[in-house]
N, C-alpha and C positions, 0 to 999 in steps of 0.2 A: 462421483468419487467421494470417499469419506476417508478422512487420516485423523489421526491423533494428534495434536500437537507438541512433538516432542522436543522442540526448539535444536539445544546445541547438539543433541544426540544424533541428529539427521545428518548437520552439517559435520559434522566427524565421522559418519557413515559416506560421505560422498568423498573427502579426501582419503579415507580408506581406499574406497573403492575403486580410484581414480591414480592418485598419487604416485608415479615410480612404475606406475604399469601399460604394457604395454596394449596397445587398440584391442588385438585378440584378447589379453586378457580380461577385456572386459566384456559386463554382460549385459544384450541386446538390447535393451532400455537406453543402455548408458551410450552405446555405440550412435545408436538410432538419431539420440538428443544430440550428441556432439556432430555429426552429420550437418544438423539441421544448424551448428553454430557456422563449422567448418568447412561444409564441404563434403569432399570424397575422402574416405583416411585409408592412411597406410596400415596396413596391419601390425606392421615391426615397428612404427614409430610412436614414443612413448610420452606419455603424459606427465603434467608438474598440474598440482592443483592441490593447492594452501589456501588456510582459512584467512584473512582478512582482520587485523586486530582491530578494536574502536568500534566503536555505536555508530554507523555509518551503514548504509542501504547496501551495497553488496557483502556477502559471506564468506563468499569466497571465488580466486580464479582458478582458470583454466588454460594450461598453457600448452596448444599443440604449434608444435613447427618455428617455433619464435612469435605466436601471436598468442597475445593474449586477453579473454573476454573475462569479465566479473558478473556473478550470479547474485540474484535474488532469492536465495529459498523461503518458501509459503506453505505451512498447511492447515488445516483446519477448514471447518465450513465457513464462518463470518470470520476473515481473516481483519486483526488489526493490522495496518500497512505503517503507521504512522503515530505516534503519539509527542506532544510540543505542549510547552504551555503557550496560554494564551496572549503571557506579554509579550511574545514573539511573534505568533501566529497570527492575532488578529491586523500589528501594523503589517505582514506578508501579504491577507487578504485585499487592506487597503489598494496595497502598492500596486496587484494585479488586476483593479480593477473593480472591485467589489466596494459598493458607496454605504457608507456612513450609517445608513440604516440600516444595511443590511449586514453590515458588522456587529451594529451592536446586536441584530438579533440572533447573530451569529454566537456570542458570548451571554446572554440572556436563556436561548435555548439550552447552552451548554450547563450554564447555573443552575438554572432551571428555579428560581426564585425572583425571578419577576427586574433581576438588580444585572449591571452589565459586568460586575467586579464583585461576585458575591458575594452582598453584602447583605443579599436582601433576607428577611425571618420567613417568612410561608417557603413550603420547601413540596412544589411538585412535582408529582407521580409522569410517567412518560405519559401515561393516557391524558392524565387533565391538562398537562402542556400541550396536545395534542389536538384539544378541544379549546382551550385558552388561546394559542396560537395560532387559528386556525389560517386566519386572513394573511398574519405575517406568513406560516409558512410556505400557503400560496404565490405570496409579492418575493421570498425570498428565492422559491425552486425556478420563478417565471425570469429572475434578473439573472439569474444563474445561466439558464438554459441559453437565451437570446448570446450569450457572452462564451462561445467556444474556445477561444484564446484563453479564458482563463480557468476555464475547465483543465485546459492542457498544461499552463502552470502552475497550477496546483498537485495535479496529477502528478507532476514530474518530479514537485516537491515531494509528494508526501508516499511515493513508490520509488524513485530512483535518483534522486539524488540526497535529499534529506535540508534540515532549516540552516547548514552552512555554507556559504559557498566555495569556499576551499574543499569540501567533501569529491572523496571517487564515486563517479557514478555507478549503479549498477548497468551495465547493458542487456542484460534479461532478466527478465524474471521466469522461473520454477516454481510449480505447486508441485507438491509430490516426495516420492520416495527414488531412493537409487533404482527401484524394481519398478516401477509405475508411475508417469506422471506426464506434464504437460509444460513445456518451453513456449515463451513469446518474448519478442524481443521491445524495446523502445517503439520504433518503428511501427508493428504492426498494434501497440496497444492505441497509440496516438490515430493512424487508422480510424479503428475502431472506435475513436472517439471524436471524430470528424463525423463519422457515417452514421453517430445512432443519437436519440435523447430519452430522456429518460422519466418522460412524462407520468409516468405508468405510476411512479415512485411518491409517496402521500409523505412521507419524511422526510423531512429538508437534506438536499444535501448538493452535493458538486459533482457533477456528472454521475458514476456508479460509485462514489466515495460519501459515507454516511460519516456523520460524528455524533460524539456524547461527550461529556469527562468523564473522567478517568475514575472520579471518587465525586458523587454529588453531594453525597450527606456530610450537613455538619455535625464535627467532632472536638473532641478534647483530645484527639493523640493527635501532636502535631505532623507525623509523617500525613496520615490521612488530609487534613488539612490544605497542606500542602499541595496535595492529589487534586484536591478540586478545584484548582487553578490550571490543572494538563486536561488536554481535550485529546481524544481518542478518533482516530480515525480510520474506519474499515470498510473492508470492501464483502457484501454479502455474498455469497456463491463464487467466489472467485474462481474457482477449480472448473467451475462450470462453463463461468465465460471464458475462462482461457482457454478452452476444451473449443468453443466458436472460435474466437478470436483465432486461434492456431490453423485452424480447416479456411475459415475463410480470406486472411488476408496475408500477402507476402512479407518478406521485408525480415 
């Protein structure tokens, strides 16, 4: 699957499309997905589905029958899922589990100048971190991998609930468009992340969740600046494994 990423434009096409109308009039993508939340639907009974204000993981719900489920929308190939700075993010790692070392290479990687708080003056390239880093980012994928519990709360931070805890969660996540796409829910992503590892993967990261920052280079505009203290974190091919993840596990 390939989309564009047209962010709020998608999610305003899905309350369109949904909003005020009734099952029949919706079309078979949409009917199909909501099945797969719902159940069996009625034909004559009608849908609520509002976009969701605030910086917060779901977009929007869906309200059939008095129930109502909160979505995720995703498109793009390397989707970002997640973006935090790191004064937050890194004591989050700690908390879950993730030792001392491996935080700060957590935040080193990210800087990518040798400093854990970027400070440091040599500024490199992903390849020569790549090569610089070699050993840590073996010690780092191997602490990661052995620790599935924190694979899972990470995960859940940084796809479905978000770095507060008073946030709504999402309960599914969507790649796709109103015409095309692919539904998973909490349930089956966690699944799937019990059942797989991700050895394969030569870039540091936490289960199928890669990071960078947001903005590495040093600058004189302080917005940018700023930027490279947020660390970026996304999921490659997502469309694809939720394309698995959906065939193979319930829930």
């Amino acid at each position: 699957m390939s989309f564009k990423n047209s962010g709020f434009k998608k999610e305003d096409d899905f309350v369109e499309a949904l909003n005020g109308k009734r099952v029949s009039e919706i079309n078979q993508n949409l009917k199909f997905t909501l099945t797969k939340i719902f159940g069996n639907l009625d034909e004559n009974e009608i849908i609520k589905c509002e976009l969701i204000k605030g910086f917060i993981k779901p977009d929007f719900f869906i309200t059939y029958k008095n129930v109502t489920k909160t979505i995720s929308l995703k498109t793009g190939r390397s989707v970002v899922v997640h973006e935090e700075y790191l004064a937050t993010l890194l004591p989050f790692l700690k908390s879950i589990g993730l030792s001392e070392k491996s935080t700060d290479f957590f935040a080193k990687y990210c800087y990518g100048d040798d400093s854990i708080n970027g400070t440091g003056v040599v500024e490199y390239s992903f390849l020569e971190m790549k090569m610089r880093y070699d050993k840590d980012i073996k010690a780092f994928n191997k602490e990661v991998m052995e620790n599935k519990d924190l694979i899972k709360k990470a995960v859940k931070r940084f796809m479905f609930k978000g770095s507060k805890e008073e946030n709504t969660e999402a309960d599914y996540i969507y790649f796709g468009t109103i015409n095309y796409g692919v539904l998973c829910s909490q349930q089956q992503i966690f699944k799937h992340l019990d059942r797989r590892d991700w050895a394969f993967m030569e870039n540091p990261h936490i289960g199928p969740l890669q990071f960078k920052s947001h903005y590495r280079e040093h600058s004189n505009d302080p917005y940018k600046e700023k930027r490279r203290h947020q660390c970026d974190i996304w999921w490659a091919n997502l469309g694809a494994d939720m394309d698995y993840i959906s065939e193979r596990y319930d829930g």
